[in-house]
Backbone bond lengths (Angstrom), bond angles and torsions (degrees), N, CA, C in turn:
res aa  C-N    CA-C-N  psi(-1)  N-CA   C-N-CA  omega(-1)  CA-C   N-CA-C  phi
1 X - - - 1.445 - - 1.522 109.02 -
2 X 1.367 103.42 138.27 2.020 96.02 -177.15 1.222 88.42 -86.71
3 X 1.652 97.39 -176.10 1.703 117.69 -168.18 1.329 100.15 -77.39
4 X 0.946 135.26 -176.66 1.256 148.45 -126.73 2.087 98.96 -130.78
5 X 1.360 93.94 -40.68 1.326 125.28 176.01 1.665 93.74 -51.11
6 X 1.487 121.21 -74.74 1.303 139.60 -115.87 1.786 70.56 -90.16
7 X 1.499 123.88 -42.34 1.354 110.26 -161.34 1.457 118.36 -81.26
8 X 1.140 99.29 -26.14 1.730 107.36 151.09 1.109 120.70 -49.40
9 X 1.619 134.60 -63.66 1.395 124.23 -151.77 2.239 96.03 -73.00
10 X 1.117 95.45 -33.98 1.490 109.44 175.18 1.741 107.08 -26.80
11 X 1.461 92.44 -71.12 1.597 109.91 -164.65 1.367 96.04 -59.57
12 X 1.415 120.13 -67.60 1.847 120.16 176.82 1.874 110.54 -29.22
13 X 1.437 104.25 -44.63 1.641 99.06 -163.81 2.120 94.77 -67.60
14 X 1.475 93.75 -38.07 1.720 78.26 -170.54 1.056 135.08 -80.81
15 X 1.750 113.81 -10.02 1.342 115.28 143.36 1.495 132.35 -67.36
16 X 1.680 102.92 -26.44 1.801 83.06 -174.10 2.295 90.59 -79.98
17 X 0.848 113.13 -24.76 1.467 100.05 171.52 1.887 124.33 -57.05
18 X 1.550 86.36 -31.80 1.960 91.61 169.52 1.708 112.29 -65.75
19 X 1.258 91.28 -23.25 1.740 101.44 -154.52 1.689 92.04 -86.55
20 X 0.966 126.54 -73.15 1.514 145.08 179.58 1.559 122.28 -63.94
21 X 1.581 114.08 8.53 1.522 131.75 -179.06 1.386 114.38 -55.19
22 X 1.879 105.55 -76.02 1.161 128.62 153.62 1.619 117.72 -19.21
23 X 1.297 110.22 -90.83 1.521 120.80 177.28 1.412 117.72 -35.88
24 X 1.477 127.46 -53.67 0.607 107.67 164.86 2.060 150.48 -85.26
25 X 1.525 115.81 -1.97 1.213 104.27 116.21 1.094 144.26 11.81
26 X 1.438 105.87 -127.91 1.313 130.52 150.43 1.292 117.54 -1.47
27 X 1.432 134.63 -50.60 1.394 149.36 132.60 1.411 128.12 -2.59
28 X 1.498 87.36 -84.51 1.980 107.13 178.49 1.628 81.71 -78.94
29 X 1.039 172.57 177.62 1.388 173.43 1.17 2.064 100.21 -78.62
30 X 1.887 88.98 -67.30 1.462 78.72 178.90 1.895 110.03 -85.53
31 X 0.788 121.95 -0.58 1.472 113.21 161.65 1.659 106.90 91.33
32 X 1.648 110.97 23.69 1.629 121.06 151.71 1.509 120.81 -61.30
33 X 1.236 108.89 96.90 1.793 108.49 -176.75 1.161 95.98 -101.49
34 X 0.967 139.64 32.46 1.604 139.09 -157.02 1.779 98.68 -145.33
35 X 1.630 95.33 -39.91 1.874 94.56 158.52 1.346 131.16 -79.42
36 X 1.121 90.38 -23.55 1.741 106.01 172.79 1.130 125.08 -60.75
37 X 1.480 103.60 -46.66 1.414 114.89 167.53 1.690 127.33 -36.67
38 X 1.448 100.37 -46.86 1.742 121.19 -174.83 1.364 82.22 -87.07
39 X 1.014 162.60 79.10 1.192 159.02 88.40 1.365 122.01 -62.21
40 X 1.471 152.71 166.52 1.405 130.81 160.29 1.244 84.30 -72.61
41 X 1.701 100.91 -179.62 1.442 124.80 153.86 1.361 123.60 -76.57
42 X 1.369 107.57 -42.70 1.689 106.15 169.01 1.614 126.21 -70.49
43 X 1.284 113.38 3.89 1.417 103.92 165.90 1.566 97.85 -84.11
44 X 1.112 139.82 -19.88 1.854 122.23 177.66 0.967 113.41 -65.08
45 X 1.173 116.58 133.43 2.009 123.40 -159.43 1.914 112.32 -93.20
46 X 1.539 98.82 10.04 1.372 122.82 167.88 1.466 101.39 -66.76
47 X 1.499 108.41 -48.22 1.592 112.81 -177.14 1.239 136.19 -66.83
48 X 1.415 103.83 -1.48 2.102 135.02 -179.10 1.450 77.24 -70.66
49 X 1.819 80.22 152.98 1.456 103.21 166.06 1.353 110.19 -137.68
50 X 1.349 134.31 107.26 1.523 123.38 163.82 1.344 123.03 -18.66
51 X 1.664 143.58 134.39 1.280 142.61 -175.20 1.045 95.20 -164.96
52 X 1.293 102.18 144.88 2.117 135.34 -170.23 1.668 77.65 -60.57
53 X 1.518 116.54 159.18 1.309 123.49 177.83 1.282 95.49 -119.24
54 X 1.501 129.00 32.36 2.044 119.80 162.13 1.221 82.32 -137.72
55 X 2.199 144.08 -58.89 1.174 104.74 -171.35 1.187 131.96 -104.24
56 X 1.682 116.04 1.02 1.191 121.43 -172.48 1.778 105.61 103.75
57 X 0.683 103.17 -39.53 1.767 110.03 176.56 1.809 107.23 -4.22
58 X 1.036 124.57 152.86 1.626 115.86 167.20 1.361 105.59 -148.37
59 X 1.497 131.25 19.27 1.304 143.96 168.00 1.791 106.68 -104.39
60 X 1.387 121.38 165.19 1.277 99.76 178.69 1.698 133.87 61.88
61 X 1.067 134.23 18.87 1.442 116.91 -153.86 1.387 92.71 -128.87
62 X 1.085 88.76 132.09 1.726 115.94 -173.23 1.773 109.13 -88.44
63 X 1.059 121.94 102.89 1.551 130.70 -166.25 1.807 104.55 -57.88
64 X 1.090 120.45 -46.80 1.087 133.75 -167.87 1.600 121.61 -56.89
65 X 1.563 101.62 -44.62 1.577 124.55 167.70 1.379 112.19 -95.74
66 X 1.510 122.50 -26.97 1.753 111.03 171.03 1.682 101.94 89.40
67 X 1.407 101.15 14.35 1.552 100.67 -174.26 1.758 109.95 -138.20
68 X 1.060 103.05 172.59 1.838 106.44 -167.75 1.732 97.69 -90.72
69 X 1.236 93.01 177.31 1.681 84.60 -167.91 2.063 114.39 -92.31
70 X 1.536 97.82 7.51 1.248 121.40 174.93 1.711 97.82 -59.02
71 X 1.747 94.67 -87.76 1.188 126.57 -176.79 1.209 121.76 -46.57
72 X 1.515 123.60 -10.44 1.523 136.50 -173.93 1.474 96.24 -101.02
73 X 1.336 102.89 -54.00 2.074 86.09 177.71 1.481 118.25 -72.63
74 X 1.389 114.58 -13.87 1.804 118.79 -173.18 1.493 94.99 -68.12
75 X 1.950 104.05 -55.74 1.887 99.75 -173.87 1.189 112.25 -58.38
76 X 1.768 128.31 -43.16 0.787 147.15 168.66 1.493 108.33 -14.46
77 X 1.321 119.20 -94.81 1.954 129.05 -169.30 1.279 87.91 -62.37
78 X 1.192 161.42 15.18 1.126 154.47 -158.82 1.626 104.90 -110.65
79 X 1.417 88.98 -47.01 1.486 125.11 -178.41 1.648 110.63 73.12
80 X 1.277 103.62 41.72 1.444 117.78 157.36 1.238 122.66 -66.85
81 X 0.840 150.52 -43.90 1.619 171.10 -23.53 1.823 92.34 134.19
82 X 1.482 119.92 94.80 1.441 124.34 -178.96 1.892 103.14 -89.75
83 X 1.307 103.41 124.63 1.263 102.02 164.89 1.558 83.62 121.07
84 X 1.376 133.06 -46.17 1.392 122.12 -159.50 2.166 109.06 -104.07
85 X 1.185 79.79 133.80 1.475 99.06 -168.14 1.650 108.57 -106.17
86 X 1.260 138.12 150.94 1.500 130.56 166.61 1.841 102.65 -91.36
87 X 1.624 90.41 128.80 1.483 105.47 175.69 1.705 129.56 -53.56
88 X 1.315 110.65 151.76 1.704 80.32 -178.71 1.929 66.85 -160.62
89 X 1.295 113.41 159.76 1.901 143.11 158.67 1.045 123.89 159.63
């Protein structure tokens, strides 16, 4: 499980990026780098970080499932996880 810290600043960065999407646009469109500037930094969605969506993990994480590669083989044999089967030939 990540810190508690790390999953916080997470959630803050992807709202001020929901919030500041639009605007900024609009921005780089007309070619104000000077508005851009007064933007935070954490609304640029460069600054997201992929994270497991049960522990937070941000190493490992498989884009496709939204999960770390822990939590993907645990649901996995579990056979939580529809569509995915364990390999065998």
């Amino acid at each position: 499980m990540a810190k508690k810290s790390w999953l916080a600043r997470q959630t803050k960065r992807e709202r001020l990026v929901t919030k500041y999407a639009q605007k900024r646009a609009e921005l780089k469109a007309s070619g104000d780098y000077e508005g851009l500037q007064a933007i935070p930094k954490n609304a640029s969605p460069v600054r997201l970080k992929n994270r497991c969506g049960i522990t937070g993990r941000s190493k490992g994480f498989m884009r496709d499932f939204g999960l770390s590669r822990h939590k993907f083989r645990e649901l996995a044999l579990q056979g939580k996880l529809p569509g995915v089967r364990k390999s065998s030939w």
